[in-house]
DRENTORKOL-3810 file (N, C-alpha, C; in nm, 4 decimals):
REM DRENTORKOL-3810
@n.u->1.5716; n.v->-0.2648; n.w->-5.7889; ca.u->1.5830; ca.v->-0.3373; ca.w->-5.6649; c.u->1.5605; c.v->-0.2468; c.w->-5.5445
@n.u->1.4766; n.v->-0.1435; n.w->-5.5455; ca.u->1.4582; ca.v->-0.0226; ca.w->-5.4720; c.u->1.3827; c.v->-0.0612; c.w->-5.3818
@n.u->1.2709; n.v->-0.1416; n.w->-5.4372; ca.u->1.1661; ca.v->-0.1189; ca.w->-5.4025; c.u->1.1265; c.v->-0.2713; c.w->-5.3062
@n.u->1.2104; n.v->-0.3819; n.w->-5.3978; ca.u->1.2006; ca.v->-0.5289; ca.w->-5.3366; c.u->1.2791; c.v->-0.5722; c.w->-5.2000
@n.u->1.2538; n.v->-0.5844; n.w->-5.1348; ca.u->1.2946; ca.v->-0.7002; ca.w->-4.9834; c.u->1.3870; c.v->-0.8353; c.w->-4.9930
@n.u->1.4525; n.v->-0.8468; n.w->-4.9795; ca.u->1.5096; ca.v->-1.0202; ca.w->-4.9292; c.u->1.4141; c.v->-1.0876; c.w->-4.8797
@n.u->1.4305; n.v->-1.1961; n.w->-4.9233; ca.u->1.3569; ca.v->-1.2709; ca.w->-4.8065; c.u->1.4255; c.v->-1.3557; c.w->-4.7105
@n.u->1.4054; n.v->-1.3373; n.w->-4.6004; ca.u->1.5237; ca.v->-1.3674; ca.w->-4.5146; c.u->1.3973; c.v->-1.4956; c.w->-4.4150
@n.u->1.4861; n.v->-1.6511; n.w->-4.3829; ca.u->1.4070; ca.v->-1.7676; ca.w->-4.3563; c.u->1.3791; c.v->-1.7512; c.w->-4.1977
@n.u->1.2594; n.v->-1.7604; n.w->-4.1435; ca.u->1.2056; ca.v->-1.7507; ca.w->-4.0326; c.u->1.3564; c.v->-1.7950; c.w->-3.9413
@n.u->1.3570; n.v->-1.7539; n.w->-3.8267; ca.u->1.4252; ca.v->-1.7945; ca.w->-3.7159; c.u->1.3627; c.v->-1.8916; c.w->-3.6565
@n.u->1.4949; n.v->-1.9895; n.w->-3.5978; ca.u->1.4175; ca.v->-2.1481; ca.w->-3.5491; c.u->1.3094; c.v->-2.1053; c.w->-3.4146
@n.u->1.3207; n.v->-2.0105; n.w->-3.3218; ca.u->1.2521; ca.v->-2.0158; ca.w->-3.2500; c.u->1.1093; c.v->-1.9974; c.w->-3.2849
@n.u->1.0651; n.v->-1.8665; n.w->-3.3632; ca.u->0.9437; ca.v->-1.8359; ca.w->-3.4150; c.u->0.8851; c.v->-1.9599; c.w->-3.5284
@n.u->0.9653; n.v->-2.0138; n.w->-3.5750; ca.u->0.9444; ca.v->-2.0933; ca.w->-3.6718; c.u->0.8440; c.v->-2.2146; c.w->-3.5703
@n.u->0.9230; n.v->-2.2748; n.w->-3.4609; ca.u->0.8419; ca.v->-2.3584; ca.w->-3.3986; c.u->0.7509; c.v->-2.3016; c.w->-3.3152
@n.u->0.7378; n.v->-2.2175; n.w->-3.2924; ca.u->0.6264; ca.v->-2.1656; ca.w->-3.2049; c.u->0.4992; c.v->-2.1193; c.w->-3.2757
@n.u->0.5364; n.v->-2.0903; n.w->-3.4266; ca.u->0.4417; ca.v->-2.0544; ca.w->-3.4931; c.u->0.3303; c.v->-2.2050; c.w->-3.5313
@n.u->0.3996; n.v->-2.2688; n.w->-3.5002; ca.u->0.2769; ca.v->-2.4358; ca.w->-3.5369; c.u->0.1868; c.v->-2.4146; c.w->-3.3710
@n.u->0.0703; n.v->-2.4940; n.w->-3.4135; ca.u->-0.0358; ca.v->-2.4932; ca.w->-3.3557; c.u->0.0146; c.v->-2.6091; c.w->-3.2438
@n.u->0.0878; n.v->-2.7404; n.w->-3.3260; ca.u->0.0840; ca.v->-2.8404; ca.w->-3.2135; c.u->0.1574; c.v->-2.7806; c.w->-3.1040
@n.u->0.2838; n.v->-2.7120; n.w->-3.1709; ca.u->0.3642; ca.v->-2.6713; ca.w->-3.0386; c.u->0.3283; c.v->-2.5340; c.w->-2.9835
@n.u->0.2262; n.v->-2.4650; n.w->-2.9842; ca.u->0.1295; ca.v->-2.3968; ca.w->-2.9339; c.u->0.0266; c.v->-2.4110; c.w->-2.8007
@n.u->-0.0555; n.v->-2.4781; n.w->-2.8671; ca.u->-0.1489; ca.v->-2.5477; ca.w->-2.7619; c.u->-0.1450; c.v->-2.7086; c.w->-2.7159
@n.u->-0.1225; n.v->-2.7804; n.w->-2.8251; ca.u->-0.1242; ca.v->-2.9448; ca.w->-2.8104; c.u->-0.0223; c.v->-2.9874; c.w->-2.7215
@n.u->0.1453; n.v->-2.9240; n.w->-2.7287; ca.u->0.2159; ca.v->-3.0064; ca.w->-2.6557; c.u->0.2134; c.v->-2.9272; c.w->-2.5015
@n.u->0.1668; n.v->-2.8018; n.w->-2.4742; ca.u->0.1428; ca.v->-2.7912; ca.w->-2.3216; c.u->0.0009; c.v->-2.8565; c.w->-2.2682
@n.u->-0.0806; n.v->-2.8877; n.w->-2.3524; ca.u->-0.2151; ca.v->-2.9448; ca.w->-2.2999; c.u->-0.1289; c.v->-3.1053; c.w->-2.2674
@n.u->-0.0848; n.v->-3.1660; n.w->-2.3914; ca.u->-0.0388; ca.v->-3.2770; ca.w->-2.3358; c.u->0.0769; c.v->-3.3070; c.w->-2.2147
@n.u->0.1883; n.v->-3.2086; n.w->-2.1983; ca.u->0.1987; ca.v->-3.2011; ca.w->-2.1053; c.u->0.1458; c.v->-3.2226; c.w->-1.9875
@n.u->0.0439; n.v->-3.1092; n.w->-1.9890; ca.u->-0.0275; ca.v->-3.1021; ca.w->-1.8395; c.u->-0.0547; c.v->-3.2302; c.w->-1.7915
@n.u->-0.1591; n.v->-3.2863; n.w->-1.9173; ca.u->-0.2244; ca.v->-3.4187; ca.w->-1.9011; c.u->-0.1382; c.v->-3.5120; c.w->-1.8202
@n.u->0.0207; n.v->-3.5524; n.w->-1.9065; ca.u->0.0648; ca.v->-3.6655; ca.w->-1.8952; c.u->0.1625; c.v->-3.5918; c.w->-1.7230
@n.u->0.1312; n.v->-3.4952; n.w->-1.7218; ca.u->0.2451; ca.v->-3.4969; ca.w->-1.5844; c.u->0.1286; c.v->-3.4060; c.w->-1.4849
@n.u->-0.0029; n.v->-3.4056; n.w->-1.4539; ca.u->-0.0699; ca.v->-3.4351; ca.w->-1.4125; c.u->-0.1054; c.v->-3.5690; c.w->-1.3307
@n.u->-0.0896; n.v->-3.6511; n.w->-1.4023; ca.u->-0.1454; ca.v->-3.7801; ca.w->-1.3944; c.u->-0.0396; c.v->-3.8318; c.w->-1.2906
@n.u->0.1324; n.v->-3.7689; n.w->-1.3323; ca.u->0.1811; ca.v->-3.8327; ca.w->-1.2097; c.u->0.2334; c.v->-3.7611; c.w->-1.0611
@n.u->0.1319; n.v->-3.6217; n.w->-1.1028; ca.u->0.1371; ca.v->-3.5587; ca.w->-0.9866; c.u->0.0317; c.v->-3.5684; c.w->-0.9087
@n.u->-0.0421; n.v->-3.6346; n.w->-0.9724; ca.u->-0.1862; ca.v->-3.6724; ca.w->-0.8911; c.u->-0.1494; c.v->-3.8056; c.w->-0.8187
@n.u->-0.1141; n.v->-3.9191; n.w->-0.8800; ca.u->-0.0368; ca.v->-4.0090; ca.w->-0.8511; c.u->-0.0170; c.v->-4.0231; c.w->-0.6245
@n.u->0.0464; n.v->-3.9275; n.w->-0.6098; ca.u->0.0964; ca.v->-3.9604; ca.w->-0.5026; c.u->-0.0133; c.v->-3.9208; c.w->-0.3796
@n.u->-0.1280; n.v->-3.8378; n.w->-0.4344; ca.u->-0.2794; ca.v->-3.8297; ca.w->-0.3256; c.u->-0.3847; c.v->-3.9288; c.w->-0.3613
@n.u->-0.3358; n.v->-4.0067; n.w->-0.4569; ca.u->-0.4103; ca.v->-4.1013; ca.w->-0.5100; c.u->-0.3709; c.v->-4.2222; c.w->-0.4133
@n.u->-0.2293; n.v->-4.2221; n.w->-0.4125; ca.u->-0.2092; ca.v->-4.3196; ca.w->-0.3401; c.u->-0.1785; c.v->-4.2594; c.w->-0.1769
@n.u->-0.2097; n.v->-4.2031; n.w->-0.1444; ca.u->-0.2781; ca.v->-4.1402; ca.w->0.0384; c.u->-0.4241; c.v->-4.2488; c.w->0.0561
@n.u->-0.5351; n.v->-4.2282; n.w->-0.0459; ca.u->-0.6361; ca.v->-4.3291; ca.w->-0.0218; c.u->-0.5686; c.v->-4.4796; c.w->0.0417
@n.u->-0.4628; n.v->-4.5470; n.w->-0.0430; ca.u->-0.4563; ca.v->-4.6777; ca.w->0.0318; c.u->-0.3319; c.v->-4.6554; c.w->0.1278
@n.u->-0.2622; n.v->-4.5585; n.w->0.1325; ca.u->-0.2333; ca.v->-4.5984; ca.w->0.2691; c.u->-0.2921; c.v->-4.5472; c.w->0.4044
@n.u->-0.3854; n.v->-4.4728; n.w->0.4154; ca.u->-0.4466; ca.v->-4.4821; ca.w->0.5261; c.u->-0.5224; c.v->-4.5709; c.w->0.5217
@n.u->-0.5682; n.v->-4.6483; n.w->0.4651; ca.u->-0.6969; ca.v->-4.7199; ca.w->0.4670; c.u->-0.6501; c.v->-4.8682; c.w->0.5269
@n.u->-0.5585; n.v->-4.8786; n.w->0.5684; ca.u->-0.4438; ca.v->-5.0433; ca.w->0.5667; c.u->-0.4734; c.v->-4.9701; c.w->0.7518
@n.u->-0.5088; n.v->-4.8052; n.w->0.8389; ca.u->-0.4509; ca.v->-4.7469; ca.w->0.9442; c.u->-0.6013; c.v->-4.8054; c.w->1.0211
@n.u->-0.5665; n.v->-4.8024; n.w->1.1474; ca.u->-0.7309; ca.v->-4.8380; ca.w->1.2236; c.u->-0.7375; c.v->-4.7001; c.w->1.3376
@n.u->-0.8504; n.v->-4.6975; n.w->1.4069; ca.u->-0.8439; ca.v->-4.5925; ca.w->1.5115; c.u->-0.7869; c.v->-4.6672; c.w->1.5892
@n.u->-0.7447; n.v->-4.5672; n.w->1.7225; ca.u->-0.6965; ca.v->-4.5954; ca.w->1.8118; c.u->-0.8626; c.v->-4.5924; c.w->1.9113
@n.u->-0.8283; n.v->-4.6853; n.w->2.0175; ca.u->-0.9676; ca.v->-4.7037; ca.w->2.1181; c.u->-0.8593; c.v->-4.6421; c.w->2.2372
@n.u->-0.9771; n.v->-4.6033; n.w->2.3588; ca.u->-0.9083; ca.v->-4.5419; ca.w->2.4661; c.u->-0.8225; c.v->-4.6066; c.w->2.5271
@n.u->-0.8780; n.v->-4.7084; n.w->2.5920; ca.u->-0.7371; ca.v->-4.8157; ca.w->2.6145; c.u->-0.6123; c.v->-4.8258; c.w->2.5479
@n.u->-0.6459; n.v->-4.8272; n.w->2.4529; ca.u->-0.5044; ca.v->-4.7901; ca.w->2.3747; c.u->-0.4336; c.v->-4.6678; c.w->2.4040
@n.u->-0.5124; n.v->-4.5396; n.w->2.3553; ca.u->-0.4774; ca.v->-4.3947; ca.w->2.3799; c.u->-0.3850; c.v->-4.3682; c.w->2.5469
@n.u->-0.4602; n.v->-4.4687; n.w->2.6205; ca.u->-0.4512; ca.v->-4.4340; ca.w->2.7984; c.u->-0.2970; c.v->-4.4814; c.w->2.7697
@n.u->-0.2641; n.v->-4.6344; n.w->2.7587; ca.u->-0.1320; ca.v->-4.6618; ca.w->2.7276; c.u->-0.0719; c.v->-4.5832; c.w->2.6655
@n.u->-0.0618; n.v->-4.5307; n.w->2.5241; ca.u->0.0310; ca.v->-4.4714; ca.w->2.4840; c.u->0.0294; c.v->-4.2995; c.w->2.5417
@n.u->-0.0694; n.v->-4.2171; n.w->2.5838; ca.u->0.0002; ca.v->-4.0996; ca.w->2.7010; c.u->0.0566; c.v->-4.1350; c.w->2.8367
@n.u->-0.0199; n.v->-4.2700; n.w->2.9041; ca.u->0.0415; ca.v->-4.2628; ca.w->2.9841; c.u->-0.0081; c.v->-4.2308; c.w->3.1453
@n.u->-0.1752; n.v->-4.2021; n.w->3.1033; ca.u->-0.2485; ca.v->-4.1395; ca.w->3.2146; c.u->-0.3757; c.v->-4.1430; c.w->3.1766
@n.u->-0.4755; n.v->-4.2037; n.w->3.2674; ca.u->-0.6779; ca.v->-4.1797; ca.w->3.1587; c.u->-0.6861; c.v->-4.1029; c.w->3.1442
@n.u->-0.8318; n.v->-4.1324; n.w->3.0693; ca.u->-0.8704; ca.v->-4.0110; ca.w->3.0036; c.u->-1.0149; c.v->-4.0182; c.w->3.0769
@n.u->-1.0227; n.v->-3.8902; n.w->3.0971; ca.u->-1.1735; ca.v->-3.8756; ca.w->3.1664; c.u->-1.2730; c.v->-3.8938; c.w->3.0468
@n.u->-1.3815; n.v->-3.9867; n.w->3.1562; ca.u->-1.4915; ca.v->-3.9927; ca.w->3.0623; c.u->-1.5863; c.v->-3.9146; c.w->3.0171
@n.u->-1.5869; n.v->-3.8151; n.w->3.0971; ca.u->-1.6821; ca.v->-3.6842; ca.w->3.1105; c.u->-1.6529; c.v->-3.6061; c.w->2.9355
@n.u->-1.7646; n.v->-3.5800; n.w->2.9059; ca.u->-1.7681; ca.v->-3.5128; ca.w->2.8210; c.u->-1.7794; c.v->-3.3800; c.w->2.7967
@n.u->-1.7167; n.v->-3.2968; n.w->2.7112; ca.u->-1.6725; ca.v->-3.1546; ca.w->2.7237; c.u->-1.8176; c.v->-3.1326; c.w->2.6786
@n.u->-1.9091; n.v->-2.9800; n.w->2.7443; ca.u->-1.9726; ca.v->-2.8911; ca.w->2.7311; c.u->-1.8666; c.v->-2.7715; c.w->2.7189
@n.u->-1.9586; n.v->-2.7017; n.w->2.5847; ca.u->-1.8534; ca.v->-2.5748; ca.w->2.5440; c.u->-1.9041; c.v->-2.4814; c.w->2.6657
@n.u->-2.0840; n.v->-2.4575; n.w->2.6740; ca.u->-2.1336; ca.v->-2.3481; ca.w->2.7752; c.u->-2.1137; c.v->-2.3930; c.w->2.8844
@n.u->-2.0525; n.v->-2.5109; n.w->2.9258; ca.u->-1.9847; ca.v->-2.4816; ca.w->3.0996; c.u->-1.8449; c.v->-2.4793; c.w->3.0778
@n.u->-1.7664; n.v->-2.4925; n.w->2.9865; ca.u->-1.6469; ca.v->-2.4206; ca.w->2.9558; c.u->-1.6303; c.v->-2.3023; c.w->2.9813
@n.u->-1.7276; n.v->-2.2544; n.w->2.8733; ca.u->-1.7550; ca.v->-2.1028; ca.w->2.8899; c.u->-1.7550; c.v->-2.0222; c.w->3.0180
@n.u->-1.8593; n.v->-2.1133; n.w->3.0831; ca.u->-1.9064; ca.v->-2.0032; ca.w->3.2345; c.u->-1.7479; c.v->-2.0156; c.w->3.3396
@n.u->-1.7008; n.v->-2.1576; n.w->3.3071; ca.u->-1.6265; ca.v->-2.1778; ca.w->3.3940; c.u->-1.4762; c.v->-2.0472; c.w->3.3687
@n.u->-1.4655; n.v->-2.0277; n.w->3.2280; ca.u->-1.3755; ca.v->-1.8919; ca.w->3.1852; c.u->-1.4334; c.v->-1.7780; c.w->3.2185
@n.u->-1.5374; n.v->-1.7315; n.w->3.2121; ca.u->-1.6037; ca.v->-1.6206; ca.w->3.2698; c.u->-1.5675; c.v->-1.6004; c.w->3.4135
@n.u->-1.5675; n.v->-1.7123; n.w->3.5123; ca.u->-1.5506; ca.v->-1.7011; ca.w->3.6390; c.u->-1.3917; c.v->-1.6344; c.w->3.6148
@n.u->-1.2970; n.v->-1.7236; n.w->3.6227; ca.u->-1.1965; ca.v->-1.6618; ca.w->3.5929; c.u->-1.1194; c.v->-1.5026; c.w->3.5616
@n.u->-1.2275; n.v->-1.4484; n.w->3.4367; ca.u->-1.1773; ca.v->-1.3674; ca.w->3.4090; c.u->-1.1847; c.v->-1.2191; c.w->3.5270
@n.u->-1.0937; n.v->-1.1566; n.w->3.4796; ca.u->-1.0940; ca.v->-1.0802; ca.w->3.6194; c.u->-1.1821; c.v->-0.9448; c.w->3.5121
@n.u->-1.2664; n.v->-0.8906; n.w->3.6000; ca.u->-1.3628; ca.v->-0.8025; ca.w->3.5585; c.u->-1.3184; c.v->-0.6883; c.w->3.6270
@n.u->-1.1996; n.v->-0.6607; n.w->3.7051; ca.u->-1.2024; ca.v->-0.5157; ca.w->3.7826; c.u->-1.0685; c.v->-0.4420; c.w->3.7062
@n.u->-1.1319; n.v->-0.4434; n.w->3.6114; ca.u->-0.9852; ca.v->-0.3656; ca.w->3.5425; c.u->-0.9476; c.v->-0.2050; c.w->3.5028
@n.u->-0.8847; n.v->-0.1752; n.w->3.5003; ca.u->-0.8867; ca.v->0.0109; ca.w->3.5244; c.u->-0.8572; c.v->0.0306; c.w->3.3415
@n.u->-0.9099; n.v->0.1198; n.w->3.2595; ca.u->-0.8734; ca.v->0.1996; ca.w->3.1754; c.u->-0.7545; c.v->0.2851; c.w->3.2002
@n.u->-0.6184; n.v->0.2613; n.w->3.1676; ca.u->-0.5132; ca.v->0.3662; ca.w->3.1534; c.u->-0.4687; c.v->0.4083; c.w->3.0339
@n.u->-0.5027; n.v->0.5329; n.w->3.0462; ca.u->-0.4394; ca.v->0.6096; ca.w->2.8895; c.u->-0.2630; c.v->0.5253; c.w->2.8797
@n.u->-0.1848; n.v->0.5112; n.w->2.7627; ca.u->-0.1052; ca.v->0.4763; ca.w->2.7895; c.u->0.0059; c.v->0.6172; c.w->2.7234
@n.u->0.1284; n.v->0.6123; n.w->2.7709; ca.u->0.2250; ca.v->0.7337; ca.w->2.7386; c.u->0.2246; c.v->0.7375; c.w->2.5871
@n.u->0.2581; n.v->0.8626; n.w->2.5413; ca.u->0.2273; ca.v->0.9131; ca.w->2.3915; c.u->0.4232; c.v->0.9201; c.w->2.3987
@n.u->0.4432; n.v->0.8718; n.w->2.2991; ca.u->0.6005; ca.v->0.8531; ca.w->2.2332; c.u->0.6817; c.v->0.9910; c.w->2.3027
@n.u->0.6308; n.v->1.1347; n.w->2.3014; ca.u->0.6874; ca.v->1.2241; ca.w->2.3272; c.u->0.6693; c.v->1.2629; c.w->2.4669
@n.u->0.6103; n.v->1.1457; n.w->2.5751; ca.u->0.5446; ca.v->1.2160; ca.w->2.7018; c.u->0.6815; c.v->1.0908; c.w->2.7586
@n.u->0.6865; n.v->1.1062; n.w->2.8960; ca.u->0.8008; ca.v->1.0627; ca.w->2.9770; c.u->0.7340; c.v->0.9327; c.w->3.0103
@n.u->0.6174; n.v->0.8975; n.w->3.0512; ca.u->0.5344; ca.v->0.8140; ca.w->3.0894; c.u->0.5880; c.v->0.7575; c.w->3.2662
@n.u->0.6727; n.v->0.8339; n.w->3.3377; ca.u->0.6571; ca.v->0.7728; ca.w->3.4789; c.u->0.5383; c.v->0.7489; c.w->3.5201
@n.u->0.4151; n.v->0.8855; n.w->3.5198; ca.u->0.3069; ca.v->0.8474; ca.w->3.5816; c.u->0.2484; c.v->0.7538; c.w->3.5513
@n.u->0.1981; n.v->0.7090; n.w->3.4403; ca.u->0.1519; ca.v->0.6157; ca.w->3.3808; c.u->0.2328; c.v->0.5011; c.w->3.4548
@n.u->0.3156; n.v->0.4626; n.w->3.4556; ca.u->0.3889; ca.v->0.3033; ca.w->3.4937; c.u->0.3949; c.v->0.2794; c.w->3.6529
@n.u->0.3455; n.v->0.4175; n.w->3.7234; ca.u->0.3963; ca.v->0.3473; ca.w->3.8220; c.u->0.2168; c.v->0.3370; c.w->3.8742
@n.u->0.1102; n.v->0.3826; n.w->3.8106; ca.u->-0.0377; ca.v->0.3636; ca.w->3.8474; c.u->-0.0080; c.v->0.1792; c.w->3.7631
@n.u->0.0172; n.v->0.1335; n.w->3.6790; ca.u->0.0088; ca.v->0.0052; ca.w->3.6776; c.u->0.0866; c.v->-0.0682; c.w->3.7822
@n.u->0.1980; n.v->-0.0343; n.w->3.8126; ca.u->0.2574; ca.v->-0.0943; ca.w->3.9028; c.u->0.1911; c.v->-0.1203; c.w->4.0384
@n.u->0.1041; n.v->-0.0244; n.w->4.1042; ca.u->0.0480; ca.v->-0.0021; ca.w->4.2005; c.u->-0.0816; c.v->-0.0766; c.w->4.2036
@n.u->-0.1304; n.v->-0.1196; n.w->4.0805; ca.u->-0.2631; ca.v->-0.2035; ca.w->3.9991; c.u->-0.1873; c.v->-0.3443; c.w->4.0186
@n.u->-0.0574; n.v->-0.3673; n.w->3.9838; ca.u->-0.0204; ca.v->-0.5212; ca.w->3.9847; c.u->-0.0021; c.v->-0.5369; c.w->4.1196
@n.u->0.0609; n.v->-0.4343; n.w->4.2379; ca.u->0.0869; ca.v->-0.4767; ca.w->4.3196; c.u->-0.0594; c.v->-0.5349; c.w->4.4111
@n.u->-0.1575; n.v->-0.4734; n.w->4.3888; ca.u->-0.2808; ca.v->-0.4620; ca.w->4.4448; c.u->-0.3791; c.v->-0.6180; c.w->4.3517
@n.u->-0.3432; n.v->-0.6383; n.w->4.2604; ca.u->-0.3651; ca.v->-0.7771; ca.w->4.2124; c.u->-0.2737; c.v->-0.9023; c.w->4.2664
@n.u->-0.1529; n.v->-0.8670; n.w->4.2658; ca.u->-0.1255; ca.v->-0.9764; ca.w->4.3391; c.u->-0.1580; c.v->-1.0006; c.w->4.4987
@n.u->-0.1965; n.v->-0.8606; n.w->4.5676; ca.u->-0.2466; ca.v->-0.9244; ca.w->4.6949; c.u->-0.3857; c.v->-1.0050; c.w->4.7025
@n.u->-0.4770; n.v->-0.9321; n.w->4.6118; ca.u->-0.5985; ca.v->-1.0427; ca.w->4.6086; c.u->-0.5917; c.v->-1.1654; c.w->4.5398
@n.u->-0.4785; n.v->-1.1595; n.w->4.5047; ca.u->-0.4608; ca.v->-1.3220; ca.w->4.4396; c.u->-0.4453; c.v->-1.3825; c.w->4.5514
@n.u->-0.3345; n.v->-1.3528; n.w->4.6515; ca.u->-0.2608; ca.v->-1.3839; ca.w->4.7522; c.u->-0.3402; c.v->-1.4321; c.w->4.8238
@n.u->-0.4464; n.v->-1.3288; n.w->4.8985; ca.u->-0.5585; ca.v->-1.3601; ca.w->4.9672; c.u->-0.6749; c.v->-1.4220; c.w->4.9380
@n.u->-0.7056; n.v->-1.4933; n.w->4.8179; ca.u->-0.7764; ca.v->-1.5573; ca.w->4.7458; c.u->-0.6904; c.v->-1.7157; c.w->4.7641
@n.u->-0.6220; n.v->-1.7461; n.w->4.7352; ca.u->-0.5171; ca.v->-1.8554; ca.w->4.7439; c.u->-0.5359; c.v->-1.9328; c.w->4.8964
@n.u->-0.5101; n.v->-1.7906; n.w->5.0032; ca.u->-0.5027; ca.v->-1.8180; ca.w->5.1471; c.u->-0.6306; c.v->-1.9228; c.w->5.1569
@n.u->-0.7683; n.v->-1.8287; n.w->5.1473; ca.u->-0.9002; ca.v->-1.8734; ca.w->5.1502; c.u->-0.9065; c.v->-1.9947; c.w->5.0886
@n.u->-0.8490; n.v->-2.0408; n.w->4.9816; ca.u->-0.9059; ca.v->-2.1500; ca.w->4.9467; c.u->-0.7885; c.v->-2.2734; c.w->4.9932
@n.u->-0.6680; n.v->-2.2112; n.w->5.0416; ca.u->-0.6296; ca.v->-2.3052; ca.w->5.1294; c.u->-0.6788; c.v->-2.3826; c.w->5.2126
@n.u->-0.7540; n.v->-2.2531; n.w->5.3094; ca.u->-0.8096; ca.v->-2.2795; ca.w->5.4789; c.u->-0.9785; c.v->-2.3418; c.w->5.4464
@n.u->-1.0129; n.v->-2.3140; n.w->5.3414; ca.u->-1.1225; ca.v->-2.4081; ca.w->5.2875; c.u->-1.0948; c.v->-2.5120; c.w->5.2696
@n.u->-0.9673; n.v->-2.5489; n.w->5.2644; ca.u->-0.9615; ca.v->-2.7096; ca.w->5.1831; c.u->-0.8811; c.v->-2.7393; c.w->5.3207
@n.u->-0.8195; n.v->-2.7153; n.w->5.3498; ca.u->-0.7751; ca.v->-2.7414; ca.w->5.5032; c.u->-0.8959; c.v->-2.7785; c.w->5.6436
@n.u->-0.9945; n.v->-2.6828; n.w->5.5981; ca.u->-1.1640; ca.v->-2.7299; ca.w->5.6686; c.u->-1.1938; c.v->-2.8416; c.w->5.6469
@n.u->-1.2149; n.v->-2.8709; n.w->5.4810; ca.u->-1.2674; ca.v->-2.9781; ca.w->5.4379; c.u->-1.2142; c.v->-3.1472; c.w->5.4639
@n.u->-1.0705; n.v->-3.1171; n.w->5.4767; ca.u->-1.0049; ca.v->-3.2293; ca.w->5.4987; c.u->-0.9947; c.v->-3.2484; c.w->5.6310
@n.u->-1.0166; n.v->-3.1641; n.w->5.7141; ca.u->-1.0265; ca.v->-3.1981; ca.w->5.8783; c.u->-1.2172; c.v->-3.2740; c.w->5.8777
@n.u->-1.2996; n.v->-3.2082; n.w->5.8287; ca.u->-1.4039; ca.v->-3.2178; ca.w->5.8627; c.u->-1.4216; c.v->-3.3682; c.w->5.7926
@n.u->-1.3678; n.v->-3.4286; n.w->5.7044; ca.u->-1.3765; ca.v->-3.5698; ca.w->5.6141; c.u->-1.3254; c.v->-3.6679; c.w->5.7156
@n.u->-1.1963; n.v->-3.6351; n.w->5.7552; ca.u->-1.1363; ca.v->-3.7161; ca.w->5.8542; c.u->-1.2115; c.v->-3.7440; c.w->5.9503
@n.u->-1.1879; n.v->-3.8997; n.w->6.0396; ca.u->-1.2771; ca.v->-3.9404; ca.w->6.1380; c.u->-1.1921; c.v->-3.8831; c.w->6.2850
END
């Protein structure tokens, strides 16, 4: 009896895992049958939007609350009209390195904002006294 083994009966787990159905067949069927009812609920998205209508502007105007212009958006006069805007006079400043104190640095921006907000300021004025022209000159 030196030489011979027991034979000792598979364990239930390996035992079922070793079959083919419960291998491949019952996760394929799985998938299948719970697939079907996970698909289920974008399946049914088709009919309920389809029961939905657009909204027309008249409608839209009522529910914001204010028209809607009829004019239609151009992206390239979007564009130019952001270009105007953007401010093009801008200074390159090194900015302070972790180990440098950085006063100088903050107070040349400071001196940059203060100097932006006056041409804002004076930009504002101008188009006041422009529109202040315009509305004298409309009037009878």
């Amino acid at each position: 009896m030196a030489g011979t083994a027991r034979y000792a009966p598979p364990k239930p787990k390996q035992h079922w895992m070793r079959r083919p159905f419960f291998k491949f067949g019952l996760p394929f069927m799985l998938t299948v049958i719970g697939g079907s009812f996970w698909l289920r609920d974008f399946a049914q998205l088709r009919y309920t939007f389809r029961t939905k209508r657009t909204v027309t502007k008249e409608e839209m105007e009522k529910m914001i609350g204010m028209p809607m212009s009829g004019k239609k958006m151009d992206p390239h006069e979007e564009l130019k009209k952001m270009e105007k805007e953007v401010e093009t006079d801008y200074q390159m400043i090194r900015g302070p390195r972790p180990y440098e104190d950085g006063a100088d640095t903050m107070t040349i921006i400071k001196a940059i904002k203060e100097q932006r907000q006056k041409e804002r300021a004076e930009k504002r004025a101008r188009q006041a006294a422009a529109e202040a022209e315009a509305a004298v000159q409309t009037t009878p």
